[in-house]
C-alpha positions in Angstrom: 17.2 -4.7 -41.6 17.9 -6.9 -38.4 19.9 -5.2 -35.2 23.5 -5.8 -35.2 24.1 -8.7 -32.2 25.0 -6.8 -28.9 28.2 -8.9 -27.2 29.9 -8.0 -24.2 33.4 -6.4 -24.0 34.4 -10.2 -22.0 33.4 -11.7 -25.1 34.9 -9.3 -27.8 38.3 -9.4 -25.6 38.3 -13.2 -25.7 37.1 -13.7 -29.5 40.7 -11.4 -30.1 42.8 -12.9 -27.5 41.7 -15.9 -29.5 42.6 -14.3 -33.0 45.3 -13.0 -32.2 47.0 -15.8 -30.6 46.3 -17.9 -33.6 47.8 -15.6 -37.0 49.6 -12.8 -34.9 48.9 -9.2 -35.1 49.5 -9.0 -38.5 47.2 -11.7 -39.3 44.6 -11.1 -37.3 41.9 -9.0 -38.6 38.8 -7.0 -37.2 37.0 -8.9 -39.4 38.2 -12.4 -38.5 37.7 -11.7 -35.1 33.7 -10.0 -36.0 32.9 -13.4 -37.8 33.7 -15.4 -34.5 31.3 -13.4 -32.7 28.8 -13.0 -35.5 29.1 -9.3 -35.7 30.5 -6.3 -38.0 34.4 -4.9 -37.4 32.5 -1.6 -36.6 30.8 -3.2 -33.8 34.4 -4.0 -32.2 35.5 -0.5 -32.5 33.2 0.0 -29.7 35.2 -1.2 -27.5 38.5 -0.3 -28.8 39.0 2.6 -31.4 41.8 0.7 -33.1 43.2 -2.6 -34.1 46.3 -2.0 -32.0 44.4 -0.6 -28.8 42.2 -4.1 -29.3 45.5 -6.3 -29.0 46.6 -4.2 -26.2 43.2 -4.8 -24.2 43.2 -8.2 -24.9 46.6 -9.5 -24.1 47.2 -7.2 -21.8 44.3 -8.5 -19.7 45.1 -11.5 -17.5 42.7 -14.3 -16.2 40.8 -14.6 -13.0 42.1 -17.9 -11.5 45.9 -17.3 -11.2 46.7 -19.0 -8.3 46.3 -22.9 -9.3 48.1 -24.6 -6.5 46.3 -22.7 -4.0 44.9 -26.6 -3.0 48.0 -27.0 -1.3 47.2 -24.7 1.5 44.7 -27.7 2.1 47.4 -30.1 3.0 48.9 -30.5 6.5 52.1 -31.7 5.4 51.3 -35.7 6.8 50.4 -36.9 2.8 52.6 -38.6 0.8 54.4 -36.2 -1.2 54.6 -38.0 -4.7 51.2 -37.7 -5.5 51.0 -34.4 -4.0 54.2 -33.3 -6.7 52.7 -35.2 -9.4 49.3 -32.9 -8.9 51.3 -29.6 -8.9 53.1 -31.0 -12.4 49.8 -32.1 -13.6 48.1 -28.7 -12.5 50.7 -26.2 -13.6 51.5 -27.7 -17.2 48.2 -27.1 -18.7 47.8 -23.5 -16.4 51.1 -22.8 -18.7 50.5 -24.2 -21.9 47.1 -22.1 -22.2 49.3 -19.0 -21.6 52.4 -19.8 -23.4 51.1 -18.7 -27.2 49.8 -15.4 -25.6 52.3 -14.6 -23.9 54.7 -15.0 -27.1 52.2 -13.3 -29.5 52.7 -10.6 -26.7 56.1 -11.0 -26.5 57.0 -10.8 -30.7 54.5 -7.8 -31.4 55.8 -5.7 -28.2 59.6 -6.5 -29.6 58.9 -5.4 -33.0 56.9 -2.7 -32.8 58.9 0.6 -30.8 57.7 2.7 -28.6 55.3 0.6 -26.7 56.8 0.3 -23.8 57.4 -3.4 -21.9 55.8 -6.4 -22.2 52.7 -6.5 -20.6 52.2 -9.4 -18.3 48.8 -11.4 -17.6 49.1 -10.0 -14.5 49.8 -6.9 -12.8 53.4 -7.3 -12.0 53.3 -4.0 -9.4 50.4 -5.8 -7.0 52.4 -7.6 -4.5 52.4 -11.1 -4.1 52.4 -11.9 -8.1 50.4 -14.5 -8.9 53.9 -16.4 -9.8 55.1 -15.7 -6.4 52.1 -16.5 -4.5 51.9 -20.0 -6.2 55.6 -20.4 -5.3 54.8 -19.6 -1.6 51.9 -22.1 -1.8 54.5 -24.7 -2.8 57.1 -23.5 -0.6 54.7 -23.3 3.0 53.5 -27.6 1.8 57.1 -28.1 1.3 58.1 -26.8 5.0 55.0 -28.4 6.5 55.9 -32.1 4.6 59.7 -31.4 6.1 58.8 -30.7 9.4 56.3 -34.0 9.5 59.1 -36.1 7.9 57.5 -36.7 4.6 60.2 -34.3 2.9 64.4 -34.5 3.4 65.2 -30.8 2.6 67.6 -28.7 4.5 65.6 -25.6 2.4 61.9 -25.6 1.5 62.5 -22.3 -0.4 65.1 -23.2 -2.6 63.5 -26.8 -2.8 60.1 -25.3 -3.7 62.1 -22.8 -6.6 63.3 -26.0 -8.2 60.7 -27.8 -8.3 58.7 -24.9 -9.9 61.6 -24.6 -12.6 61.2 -28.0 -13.0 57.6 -27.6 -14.3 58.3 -24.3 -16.2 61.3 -25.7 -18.2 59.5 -28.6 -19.1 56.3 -26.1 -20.7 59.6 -23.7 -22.0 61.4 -26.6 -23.3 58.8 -28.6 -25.2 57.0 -25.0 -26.6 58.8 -22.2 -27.0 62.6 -24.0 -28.1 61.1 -27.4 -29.1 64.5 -28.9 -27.8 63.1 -32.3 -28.6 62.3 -33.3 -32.2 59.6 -35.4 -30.9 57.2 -33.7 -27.8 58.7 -36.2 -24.6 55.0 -37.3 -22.2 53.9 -35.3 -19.7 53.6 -38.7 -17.4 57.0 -40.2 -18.7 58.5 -36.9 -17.8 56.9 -37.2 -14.4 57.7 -40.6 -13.6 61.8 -39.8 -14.1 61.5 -35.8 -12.1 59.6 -37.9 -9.3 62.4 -40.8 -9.4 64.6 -38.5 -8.7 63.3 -36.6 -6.0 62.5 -39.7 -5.0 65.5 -41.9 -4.5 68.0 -39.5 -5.8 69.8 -39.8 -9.0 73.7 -39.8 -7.8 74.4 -43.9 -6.9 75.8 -44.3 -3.3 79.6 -44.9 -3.7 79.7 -48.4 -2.8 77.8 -49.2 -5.9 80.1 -47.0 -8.2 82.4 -49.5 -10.1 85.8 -49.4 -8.4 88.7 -47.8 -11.3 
C-alpha cells in the first residue's frame, strides 16, 4: 500500500479557500477539497480537527501582498497623473475581485451560523495601519505630492484620495456583489469616463449652459 501524499498546511489552506469559495460551506466537502490535493479527508484533519475549524483557518487567513499601490511611494508627484490613476484602477480592481467571493462566502456563513463571533477579515483589523488604510495613505501622500508640483487641483488630498478609492471599490461592489448592471459595464470604458471627469470636470462652465 503506497504512503498517503504529505502536503503542507499552505497548500491544504488554499485547496479549501478554493473549495469553499466555489459551493459554500455547505457544499464544500472534506472530500472535494482531499481530491484537489490528491489526498484522503483524514489527511486534512491534520490540520484542522473539523470541517468548520478548516473554513475558519482558511478564510480567516489573509494574503501576503496587501499593500498593492505601495508603487506609488515611487512617484515624486512631477508625472502625469492620468496614467498614474488609471494604474491604481487597473491595480486595485483585480486585488478586489480575487477577494470579493471570499470575503462573501465569509460573510454569508458567519451571518447564518450564531455564535461565531464577527466576520473575520483577510487581515488583522487590530494591527494598525490596516492594509486598507495604508493603501489609502499611499494614494493620499502621491495625491499631496502631484498637488504641491501642480499636476493635481485639490484643495484636500485626503478627501480626494478617499474618493478616488470609493471610486474603485464601488465599481468591484457594484458590478459583483449587487450586479446593478444587467450587462458587466468594461473596466477601460469605466476608466475612460472616472478619468474624464477628474480630468476636465463633469459640471459645464455656465456660459455654455443654454440660457432659460
Amino acid at each position: 500500500m503506497g504512503r498517503t501524499p504529505r502536503v503542507s498546511r499552505e497548500e491544504v489552506l488554499a485547496a479549501a479557500r478554493e473549495t469553499f469559495v466555489e459551493r459554500g460551506f455547505e457544499g464544500a466537502t472534506l472530500a472535494g477539497i482531499g481530491a484537489k490535493l490528491s489526498v484522503s479527508p483524514a489527511a486534512l484533519l491534520r490540520h484542522a480537527p473539523t470541517k468548520r475549524d478548516l473554513f475558519l483557518a482558511c478564510m480567516g487567513s489573509g494574503e501576503p501582498d496587501m499593500a498593492p499601490l505601495a508603487f506609488l511611494e515611487e512617484l515624486d508627484g512631477s508625472e502625469d497623473p492620468r496614467p498614474i490613476l488609471r494604474r491604481v484602477s487597473e491595480t486595485m480592481v483585480p486585488f478586489l475581485e480575487a477577494r470579493i467571493r471570499q470575503i462573501v462566502a465569509r460573510w454569508v456563513y458567519f451571518k447564518t451560523i450564531p455564535g461565531i463571533g464577527p466576520v473575520p477579515l483577510p487581515f488583522d483589523p487590530k494591527a494598525r495601519p490596516t492594509p486598507p488604510q495604508r493603501n489609502l495613505r499611499f494614494l493620499e501622500d502621491y495625491m499631496r505630492r502631484a498637488a504641491r508640483r501642480g499636476r493635481l487641483s485639490v484643495a484636500n488630498p485626503r478627501a480626494a484620495a478617499f474618493a478616488f478609492f470609493a471610486t474603485v471599490h464601488s465599481f468591484v461592489f457594484l458590478q459583483h456583489v449587487v450586479e446593478a448592471l444587467e450587462k458587466p459595464m468594461p473596466l477601460d470604458e469605466y476608466l475612460d469616463t472616472v478619468l474624464d471627469v477628474w480630468t476636465r470636470g463633469a459640471f459645464a462652465p455656465a456660459s455654455r449652459r443654454r440660457k432659460r
